[in-house]
TIDO-315460 format. One record per residue (C-alpha): residue in one letter; chain; x, y, z. Coordinates in steps of 0.1 Angstrom, whole numbers, always signed. Layout:
<lumdren=A gulum=A east=X north=Y up=Z>
...
//
This chain:
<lumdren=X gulum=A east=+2137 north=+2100 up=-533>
<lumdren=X gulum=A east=+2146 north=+2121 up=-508>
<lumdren=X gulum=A east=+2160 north=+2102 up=-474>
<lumdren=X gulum=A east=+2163 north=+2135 up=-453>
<lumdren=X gulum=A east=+2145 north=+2131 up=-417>
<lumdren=X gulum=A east=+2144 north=+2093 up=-423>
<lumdren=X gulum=A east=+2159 north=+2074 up=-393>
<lumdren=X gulum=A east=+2182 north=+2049 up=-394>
<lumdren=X gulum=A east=+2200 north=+2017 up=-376>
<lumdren=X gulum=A east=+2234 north=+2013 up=-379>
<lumdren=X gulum=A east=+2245 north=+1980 up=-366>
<lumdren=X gulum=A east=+2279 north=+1979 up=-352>
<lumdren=X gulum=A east=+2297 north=+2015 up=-335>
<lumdren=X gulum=A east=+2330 north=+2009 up=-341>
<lumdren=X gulum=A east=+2354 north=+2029 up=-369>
<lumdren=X gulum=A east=+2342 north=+2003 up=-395>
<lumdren=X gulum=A east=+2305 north=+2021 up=-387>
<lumdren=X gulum=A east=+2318 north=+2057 up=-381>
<lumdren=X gulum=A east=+2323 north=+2070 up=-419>
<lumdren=X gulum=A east=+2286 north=+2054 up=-422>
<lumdren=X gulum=A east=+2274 north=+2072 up=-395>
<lumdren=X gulum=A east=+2291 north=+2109 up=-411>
<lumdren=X gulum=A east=+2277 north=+2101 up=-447>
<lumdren=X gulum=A east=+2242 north=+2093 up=-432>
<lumdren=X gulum=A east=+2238 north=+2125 up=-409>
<lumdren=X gulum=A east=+2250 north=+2144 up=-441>
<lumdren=X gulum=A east=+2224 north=+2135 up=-457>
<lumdren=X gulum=A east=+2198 north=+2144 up=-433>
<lumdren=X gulum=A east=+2191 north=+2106 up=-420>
<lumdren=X gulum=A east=+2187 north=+2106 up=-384>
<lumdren=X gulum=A east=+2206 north=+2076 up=-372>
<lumdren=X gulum=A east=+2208 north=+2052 up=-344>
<lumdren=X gulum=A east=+2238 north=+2028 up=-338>
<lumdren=X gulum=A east=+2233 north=+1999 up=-320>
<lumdren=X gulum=A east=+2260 north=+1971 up=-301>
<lumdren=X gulum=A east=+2269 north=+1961 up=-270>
<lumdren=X gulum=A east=+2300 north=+1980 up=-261>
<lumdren=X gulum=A east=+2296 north=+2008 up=-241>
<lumdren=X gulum=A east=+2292 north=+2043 up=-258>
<lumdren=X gulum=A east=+2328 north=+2052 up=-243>
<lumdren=X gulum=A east=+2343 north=+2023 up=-268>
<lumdren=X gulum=A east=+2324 north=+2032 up=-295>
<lumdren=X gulum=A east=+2330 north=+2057 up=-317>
<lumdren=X gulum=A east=+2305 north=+2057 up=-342>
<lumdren=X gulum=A east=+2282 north=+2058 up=-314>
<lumdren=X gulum=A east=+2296 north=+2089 up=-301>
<lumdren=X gulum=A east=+2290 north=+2103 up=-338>
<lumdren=X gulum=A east=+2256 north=+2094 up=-340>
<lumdren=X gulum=A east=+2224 north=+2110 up=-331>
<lumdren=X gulum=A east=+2212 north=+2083 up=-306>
<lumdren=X gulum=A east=+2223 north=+2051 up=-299>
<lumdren=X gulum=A east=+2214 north=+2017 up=-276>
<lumdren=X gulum=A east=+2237 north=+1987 up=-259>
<lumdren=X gulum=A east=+2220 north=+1961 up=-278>
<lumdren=X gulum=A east=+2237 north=+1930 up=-294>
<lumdren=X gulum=A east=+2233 north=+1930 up=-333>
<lumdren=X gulum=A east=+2223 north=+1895 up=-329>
<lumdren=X gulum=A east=+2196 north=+1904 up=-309>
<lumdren=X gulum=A east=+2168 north=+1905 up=-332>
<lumdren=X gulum=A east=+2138 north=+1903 up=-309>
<lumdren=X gulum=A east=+2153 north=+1935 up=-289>
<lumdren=X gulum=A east=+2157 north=+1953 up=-321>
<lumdren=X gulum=A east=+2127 north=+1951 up=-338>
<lumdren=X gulum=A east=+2112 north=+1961 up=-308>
<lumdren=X gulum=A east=+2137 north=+1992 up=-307>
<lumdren=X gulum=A east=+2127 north=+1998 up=-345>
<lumdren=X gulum=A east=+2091 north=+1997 up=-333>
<lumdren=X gulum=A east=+2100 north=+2026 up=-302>
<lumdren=X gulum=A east=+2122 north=+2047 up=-327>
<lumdren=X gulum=A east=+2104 north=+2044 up=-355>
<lumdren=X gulum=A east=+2128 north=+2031 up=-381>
<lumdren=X gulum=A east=+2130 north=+2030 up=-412>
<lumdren=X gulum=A east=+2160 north=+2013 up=-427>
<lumdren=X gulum=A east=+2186 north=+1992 up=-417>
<lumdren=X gulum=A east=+2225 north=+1989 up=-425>
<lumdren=X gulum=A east=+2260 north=+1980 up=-414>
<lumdren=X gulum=A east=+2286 north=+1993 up=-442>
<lumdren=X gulum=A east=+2313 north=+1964 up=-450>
<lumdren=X gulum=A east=+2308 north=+1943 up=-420>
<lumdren=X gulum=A east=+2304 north=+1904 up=-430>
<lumdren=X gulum=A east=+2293 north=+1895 up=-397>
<lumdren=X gulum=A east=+2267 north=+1921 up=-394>
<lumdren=X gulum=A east=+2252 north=+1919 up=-428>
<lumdren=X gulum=A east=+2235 north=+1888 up=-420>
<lumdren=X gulum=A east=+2223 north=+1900 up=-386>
<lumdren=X gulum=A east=+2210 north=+1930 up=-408>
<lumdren=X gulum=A east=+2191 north=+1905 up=-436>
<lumdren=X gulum=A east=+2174 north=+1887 up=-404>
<lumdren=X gulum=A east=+2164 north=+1922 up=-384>
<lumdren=X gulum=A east=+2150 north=+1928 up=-414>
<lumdren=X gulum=A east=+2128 north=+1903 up=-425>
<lumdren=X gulum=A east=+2118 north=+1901 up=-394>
<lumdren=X gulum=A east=+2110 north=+1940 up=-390>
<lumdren=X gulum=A east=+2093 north=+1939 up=-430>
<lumdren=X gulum=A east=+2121 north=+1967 up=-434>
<lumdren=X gulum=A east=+2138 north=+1965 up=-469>
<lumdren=X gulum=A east=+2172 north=+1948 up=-478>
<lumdren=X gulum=A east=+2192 north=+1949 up=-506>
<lumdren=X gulum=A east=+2199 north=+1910 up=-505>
<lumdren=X gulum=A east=+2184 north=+1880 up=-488>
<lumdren=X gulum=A east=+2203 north=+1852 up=-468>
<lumdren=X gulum=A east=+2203 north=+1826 up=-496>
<lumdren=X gulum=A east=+2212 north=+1849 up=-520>
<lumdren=X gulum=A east=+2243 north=+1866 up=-497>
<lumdren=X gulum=A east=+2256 north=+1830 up=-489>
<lumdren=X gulum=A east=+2258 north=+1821 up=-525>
<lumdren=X gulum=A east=+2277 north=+1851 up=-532>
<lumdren=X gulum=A east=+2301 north=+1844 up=-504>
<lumdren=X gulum=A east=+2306 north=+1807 up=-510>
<lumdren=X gulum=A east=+2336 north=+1804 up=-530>
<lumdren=X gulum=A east=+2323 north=+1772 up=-543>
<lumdren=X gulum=A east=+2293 north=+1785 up=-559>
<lumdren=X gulum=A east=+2314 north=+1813 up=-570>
<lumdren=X gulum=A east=+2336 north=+1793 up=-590>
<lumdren=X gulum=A east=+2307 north=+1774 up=-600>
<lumdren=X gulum=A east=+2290 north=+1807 up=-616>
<lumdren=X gulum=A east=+2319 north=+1819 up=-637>
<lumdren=X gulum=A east=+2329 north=+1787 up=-652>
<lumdren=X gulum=A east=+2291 north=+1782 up=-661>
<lumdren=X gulum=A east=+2290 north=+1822 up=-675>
<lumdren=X gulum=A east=+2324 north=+1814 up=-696>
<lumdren=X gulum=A east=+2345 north=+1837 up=-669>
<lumdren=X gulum=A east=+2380 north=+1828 up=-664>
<lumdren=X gulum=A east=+2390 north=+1807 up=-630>
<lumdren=X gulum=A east=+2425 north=+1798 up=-613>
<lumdren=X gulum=A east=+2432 north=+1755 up=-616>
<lumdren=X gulum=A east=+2414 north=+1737 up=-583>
<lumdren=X gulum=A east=+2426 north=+1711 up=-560>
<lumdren=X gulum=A east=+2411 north=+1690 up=-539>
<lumdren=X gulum=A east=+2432 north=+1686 up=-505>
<lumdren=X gulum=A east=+2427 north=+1674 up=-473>
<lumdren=X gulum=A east=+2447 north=+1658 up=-438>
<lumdren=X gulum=A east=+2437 north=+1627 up=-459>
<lumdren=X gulum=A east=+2465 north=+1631 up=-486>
<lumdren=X gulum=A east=+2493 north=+1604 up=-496>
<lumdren=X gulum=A east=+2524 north=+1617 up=-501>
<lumdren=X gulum=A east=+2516 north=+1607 up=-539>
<lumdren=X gulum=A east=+2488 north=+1629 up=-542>
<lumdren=X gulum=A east=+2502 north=+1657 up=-532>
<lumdren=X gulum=A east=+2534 north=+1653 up=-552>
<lumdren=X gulum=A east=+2507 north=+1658 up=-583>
<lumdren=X gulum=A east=+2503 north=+1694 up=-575>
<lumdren=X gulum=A east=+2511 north=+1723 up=-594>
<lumdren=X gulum=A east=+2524 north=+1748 up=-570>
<lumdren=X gulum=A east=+2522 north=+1768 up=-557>
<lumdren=X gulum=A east=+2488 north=+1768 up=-546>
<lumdren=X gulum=A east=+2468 north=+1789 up=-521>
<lumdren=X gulum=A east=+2453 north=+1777 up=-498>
<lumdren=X gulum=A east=+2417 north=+1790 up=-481>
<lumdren=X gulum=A east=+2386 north=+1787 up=-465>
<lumdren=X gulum=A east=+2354 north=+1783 up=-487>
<lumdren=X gulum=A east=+2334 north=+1812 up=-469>
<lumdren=X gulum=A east=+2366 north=+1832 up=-458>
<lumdren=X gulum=A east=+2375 north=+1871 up=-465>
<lumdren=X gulum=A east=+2396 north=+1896 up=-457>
<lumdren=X gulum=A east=+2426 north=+1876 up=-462>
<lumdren=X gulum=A east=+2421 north=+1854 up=-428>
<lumdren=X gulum=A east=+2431 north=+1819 up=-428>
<lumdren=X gulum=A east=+2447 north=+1820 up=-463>
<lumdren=X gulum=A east=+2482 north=+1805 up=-470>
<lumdren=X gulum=A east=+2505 north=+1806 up=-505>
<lumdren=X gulum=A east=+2522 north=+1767 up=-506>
<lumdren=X gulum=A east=+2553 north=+1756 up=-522>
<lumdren=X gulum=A east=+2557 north=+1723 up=-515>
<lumdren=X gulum=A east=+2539 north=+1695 up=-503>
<lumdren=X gulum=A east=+2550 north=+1699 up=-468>
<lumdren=X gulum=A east=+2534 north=+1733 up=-464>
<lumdren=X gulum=A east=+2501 north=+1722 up=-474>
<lumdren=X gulum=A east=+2490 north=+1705 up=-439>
<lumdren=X gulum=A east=+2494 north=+1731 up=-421>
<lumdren=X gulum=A east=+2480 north=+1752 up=-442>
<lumdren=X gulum=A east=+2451 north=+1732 up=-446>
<lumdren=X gulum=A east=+2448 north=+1733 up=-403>
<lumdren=X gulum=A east=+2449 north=+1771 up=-406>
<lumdren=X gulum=A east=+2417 north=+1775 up=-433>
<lumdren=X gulum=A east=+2398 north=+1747 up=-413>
<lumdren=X gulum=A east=+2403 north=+1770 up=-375>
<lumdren=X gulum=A east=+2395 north=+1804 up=-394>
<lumdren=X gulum=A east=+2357 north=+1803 up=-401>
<lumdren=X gulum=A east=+2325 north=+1776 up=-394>
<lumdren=X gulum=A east=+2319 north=+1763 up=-426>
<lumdren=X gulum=A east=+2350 north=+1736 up=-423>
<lumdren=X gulum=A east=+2355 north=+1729 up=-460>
<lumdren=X gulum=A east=+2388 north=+1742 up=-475>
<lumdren=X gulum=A east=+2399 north=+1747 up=-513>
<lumdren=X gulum=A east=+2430 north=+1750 up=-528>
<lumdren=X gulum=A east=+2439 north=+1772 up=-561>
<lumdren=X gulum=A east=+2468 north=+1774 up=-583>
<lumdren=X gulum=A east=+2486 north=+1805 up=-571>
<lumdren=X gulum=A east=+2491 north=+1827 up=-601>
<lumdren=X gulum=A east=+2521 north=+1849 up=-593>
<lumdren=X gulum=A east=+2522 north=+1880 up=-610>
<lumdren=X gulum=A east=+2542 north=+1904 up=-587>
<lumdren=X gulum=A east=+2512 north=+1910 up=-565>
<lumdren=X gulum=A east=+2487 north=+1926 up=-587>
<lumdren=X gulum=A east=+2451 north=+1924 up=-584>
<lumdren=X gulum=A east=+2423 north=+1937 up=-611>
<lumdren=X gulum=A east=+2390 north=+1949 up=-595>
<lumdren=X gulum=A east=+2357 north=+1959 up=-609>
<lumdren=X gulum=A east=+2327 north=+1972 up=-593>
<lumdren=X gulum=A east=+2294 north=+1972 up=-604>
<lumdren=X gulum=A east=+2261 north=+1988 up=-597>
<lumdren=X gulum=A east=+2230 north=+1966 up=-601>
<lumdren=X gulum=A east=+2193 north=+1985 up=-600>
<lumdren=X gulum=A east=+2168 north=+1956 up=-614>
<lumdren=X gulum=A east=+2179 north=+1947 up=-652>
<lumdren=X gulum=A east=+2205 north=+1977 up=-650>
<lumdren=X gulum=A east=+2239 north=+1963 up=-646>
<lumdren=X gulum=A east=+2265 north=+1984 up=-651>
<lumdren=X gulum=A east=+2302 north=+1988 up=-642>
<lumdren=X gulum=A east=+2315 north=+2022 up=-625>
<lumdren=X gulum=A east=+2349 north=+2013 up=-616>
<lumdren=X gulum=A east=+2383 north=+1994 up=-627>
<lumdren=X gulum=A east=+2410 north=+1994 up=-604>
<lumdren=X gulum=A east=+2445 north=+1982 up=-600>
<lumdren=X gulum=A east=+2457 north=+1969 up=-569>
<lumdren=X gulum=A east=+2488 north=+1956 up=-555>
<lumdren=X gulum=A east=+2493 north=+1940 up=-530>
<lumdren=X gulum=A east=+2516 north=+1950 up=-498>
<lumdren=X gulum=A east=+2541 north=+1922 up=-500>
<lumdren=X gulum=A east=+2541 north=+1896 up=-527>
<lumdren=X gulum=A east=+2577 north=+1883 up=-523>
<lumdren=X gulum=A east=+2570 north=+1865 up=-487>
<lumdren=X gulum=A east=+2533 north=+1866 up=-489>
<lumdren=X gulum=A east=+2531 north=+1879 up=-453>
<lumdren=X gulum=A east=+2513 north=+1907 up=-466>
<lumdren=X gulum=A east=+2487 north=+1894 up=-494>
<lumdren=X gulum=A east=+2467 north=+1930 up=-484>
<lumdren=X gulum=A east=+2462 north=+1957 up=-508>
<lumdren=X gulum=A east=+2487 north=+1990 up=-500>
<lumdren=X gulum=A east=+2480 north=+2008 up=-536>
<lumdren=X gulum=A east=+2449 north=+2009 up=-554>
<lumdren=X gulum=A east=+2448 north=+2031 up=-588>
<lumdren=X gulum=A east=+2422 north=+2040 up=-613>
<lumdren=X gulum=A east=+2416 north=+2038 up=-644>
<lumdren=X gulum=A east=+2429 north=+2002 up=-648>
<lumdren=X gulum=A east=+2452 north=+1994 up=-673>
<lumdren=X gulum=A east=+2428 north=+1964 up=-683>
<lumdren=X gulum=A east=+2405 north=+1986 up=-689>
<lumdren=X gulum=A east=+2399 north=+1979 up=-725>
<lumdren=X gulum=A east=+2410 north=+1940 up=-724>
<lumdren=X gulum=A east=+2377 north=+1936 up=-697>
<lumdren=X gulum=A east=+2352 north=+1953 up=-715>
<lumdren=X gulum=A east=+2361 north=+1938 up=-746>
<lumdren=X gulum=A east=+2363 north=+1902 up=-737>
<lumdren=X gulum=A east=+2347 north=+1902 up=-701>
<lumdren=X gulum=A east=+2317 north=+1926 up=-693>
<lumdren=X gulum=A east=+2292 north=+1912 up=-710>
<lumdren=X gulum=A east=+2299 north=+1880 up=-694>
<lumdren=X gulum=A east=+2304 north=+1892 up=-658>
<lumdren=X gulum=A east=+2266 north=+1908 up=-663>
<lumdren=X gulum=A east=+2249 north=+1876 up=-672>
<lumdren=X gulum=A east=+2263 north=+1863 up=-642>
<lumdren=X gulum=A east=+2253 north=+1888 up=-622>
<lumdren=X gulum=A east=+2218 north=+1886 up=-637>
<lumdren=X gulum=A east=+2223 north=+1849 up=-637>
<lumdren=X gulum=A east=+2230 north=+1849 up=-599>
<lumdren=X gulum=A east=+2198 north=+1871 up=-593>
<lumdren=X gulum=A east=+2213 north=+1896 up=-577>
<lumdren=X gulum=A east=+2185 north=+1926 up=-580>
<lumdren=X gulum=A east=+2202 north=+1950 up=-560>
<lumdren=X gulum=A east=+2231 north=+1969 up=-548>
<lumdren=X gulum=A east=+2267 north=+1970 up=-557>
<lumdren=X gulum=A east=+2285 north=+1939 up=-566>
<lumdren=X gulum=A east=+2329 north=+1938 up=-568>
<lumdren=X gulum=A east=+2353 north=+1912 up=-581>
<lumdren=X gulum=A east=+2390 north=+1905 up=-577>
<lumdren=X gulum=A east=+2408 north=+1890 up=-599>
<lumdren=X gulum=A east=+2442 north=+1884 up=-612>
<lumdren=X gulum=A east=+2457 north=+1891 up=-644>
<lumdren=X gulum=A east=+2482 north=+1868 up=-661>
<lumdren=X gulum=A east=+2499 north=+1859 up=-696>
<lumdren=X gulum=A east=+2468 north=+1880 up=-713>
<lumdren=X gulum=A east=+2440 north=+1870 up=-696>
<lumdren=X gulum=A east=+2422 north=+1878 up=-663>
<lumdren=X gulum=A east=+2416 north=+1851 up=-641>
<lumdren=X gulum=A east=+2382 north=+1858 up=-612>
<lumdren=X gulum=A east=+2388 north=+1848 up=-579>
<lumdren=X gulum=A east=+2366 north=+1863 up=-553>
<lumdren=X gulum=A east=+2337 north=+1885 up=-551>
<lumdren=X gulum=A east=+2317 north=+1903 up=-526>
<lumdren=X gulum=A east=+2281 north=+1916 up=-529>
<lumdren=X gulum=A east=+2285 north=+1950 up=-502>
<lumdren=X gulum=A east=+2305 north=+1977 up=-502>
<lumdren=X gulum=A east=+2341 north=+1984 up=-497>
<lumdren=X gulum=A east=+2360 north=+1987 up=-465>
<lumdren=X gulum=A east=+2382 north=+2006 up=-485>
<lumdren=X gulum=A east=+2358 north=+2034 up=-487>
<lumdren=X gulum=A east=+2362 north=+2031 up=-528>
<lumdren=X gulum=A east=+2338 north=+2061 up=-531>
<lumdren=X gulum=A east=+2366 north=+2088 up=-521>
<lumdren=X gulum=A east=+2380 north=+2078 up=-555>
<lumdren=X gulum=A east=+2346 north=+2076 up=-574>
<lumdren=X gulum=A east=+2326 north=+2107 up=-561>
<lumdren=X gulum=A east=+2352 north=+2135 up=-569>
<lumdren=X gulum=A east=+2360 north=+2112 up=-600>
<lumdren=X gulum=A east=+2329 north=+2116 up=-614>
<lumdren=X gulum=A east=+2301 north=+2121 up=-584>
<lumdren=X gulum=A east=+2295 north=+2083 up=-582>
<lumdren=X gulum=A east=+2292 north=+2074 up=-541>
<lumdren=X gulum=A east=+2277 north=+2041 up=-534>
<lumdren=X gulum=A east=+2277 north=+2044 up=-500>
<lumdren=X gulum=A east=+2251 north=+2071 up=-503>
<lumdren=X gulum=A east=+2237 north=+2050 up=-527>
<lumdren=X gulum=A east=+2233 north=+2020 up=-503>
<lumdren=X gulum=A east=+2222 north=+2044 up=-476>
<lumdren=X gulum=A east=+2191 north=+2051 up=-500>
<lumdren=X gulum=A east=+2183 north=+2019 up=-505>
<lumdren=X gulum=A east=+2180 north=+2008 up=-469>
<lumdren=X gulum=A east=+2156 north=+2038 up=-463>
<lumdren=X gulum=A east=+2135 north=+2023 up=-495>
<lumdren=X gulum=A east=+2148 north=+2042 up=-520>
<lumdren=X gulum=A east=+2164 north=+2036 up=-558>
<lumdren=X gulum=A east=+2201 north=+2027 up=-553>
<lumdren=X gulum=A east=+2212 north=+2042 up=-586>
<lumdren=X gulum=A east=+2190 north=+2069 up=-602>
<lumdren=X gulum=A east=+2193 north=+2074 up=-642>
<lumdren=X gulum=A east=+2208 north=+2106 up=-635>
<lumdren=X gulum=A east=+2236 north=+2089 up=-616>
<lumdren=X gulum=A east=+2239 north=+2063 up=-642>
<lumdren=X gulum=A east=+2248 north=+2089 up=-668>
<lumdren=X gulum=A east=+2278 north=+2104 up=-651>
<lumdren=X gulum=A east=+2291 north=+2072 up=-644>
<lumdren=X gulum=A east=+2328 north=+2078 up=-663>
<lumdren=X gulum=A east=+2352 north=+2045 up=-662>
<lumdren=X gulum=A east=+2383 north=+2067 up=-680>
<lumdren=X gulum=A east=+2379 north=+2086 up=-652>
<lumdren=X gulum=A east=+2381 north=+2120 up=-676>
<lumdren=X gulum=A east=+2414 north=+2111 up=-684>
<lumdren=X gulum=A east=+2420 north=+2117 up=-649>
<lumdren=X gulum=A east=+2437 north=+2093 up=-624>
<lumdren=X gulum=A east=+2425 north=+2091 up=-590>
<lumdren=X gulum=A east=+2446 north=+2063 up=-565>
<lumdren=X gulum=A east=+2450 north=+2052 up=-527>
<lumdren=X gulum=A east=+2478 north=+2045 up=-506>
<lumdren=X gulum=A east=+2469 north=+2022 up=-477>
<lumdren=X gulum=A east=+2495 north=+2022 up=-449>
<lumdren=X gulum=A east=+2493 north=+1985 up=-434>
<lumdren=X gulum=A east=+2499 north=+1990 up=-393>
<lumdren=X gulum=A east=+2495 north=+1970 up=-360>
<lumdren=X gulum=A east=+2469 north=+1984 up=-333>
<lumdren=X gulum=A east=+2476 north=+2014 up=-318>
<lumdren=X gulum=A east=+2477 north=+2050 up=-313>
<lumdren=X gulum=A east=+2495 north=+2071 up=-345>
<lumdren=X gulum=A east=+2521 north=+2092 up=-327>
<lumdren=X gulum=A east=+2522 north=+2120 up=-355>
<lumdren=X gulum=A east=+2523 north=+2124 up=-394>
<lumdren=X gulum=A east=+2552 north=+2146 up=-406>
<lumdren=X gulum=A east=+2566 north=+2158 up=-440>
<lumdren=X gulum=A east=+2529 north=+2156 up=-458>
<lumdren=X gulum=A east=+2510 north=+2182 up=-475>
<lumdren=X gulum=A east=+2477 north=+2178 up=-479>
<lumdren=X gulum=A east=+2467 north=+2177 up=-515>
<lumdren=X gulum=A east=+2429 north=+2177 up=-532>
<lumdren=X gulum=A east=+2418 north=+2140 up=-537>
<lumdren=X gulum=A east=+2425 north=+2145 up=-578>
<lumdren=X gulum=A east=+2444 north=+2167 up=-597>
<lumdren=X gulum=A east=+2445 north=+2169 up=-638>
//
């Protein structure tokens, strides 16, 4: 399908939105962002062929703008916040969407989560109930460390590692003030210097298939005050373990789970020979995974999910068949440079190198 001269809303205009914007207008789409900054503190807004100070929560005032610009898709990249602003515009608008609200907050509740891959046979981290509520006794009982988090967190926010009982209050205080849904769970920590095994897959109907297998680490696994990724890497060296023992499993449970559309990623940890799940998260990466995947082998799932929001296929056959997870015997990797806000003086001693090299 082709999406060139299709128009469409981008919810949100800052830098999370402004690689969205670029990949859309390459492709032709005609796009509109929408928030309620002013142009001058948006960027993605400046990028973009038009744009409006509208709240993304506004749904009334944006199906009505949907209505004056004729519109036909809606999306918002990465953003949690706005991805469920985008699944009500959109029901409301009869515009399509890759997932529905019932279906996203299953994938995000880490509850349900759990409760999928032990019913799917996929490995899970030891839980603990905790709460303010805890006799010295019952926390004594623990294995830690543990970590401790919210049940509908991401992003790392509100998450704590615990080695003793004394840190587990506080911790538990932290999860609670981080995000609404007030319910906190606690995990055996597995410590394995920091390394975290990611997979990504692309779901089109009964076609579930994986395109990627990463290794991550993590930027400081010693004090934990940095439980962020700072090198990603690919092709994983659990490459062969997963699909051996894994795969199949992990795409019942995504068939199990419903999940029609879109791309689909898991983290997980691996430890004494096996691969324990953690997380997952039905949207795509804010690491902008496909500057690894499309010189890899021409797999971008951004322009994938841009496609699909404008009513399209999100993965063609054609796409399917170059999918490559050994990468050609390549190796493509990222280096992510963790920093506080502000304003990058200069970069010196660098010289800028293709994004992969045999």
């Amino acid at each position: 399908m082709q999406v060139s001269g299709k128009r469409l809303l981008i919810l949100g205009g800052t830098f999370a939105s402004l690689n969205l914007v670029n990949m859309a207008r390459s492709m032709g789409v005609y796009t509109v962002v929408v928030d309620e900054a002013d142009v001058s503190q948006r960027v993605a807004k400046q990028a973009a062929d038009a744009h409006f100070r509208i709240s993304t929560t506004d749904v009334e005032a944006l199906r009505q703008l949907i209505a004056e610009q004729r519109i036909d898709g809606v999306f918002c990249g990465p953003s949690e916040f706005n991805i469920r602003n985008m699944i009500r515009l959109c029901e409301a608008a009869g515009l399509p969407c890759y997932t529905t609200m019932d279906l996203w907050n299953s994938c995000a509740n880490k509850d349900e989560f759990t409760a999928n891959c032990r019913r799917f046979g996929v490995d899970v981290p030891e839980e603990y109930d905790i709460s303010d509520r805890m006799t010295d006794a019952e926390l004594a009982r623990i294995d830690y460390p543990i970590i401790v988090k919210p049940v509908d967190g991401c992003s790392s926010i509100g998450i704590s590692v615990c080695r003793s009982k004394e840190e587990v209050l506080p911790a538990w205080h932290k999860a609670m003030d981080a995000y609404t849904c007030k319910r906190v769970i606690a995990e055996k920590y597995i410590e394995n210097g920091g390394e975290i095994f990611g997979v990504r897959y692309l779901v089109q109907g009964d076609l579930v298939c994986p395109y990627l297998m990463i290794d991550t680490y993590v930027v400081d696994p010693n004090d934990k005050k940095g439980l962020i990724s700072g090198f990603t890497r690919t092709p994983s060296r659990y490459a062969a373990y997963y699909m051996a023992h894994m795969d199949q499993k992990v795409r019942a449970m995504i068939r199990g789970m419903n999940i029609r559309k879109g791309t689909v990623f898991f983290q997980s940890l691996p430890y004494k020979g096996k691969i324990y799940f953690h997380e997952m998260g039905y949207r795509l990466s804010g690491g902008m995974i496909y500057k690894l995947t499309e010189p890899l082998m021409g797999i971008n799932d951004m322009k994938m999910m841009i496609r699909g929001a404008l009513g399209g296929p999100f993965i063609a056959p054609e796409e399917a068949a170059r999918i490559d997870l050994t990468v050609g015997g390549r190796v493509g990797a990222q280096l992510m440079v963790p920093l506080q806000q502000g304003i990058i003086g200069s970069v010196v001693g660098w010289k800028r190198q293709s994004a992969c090299r045999r």
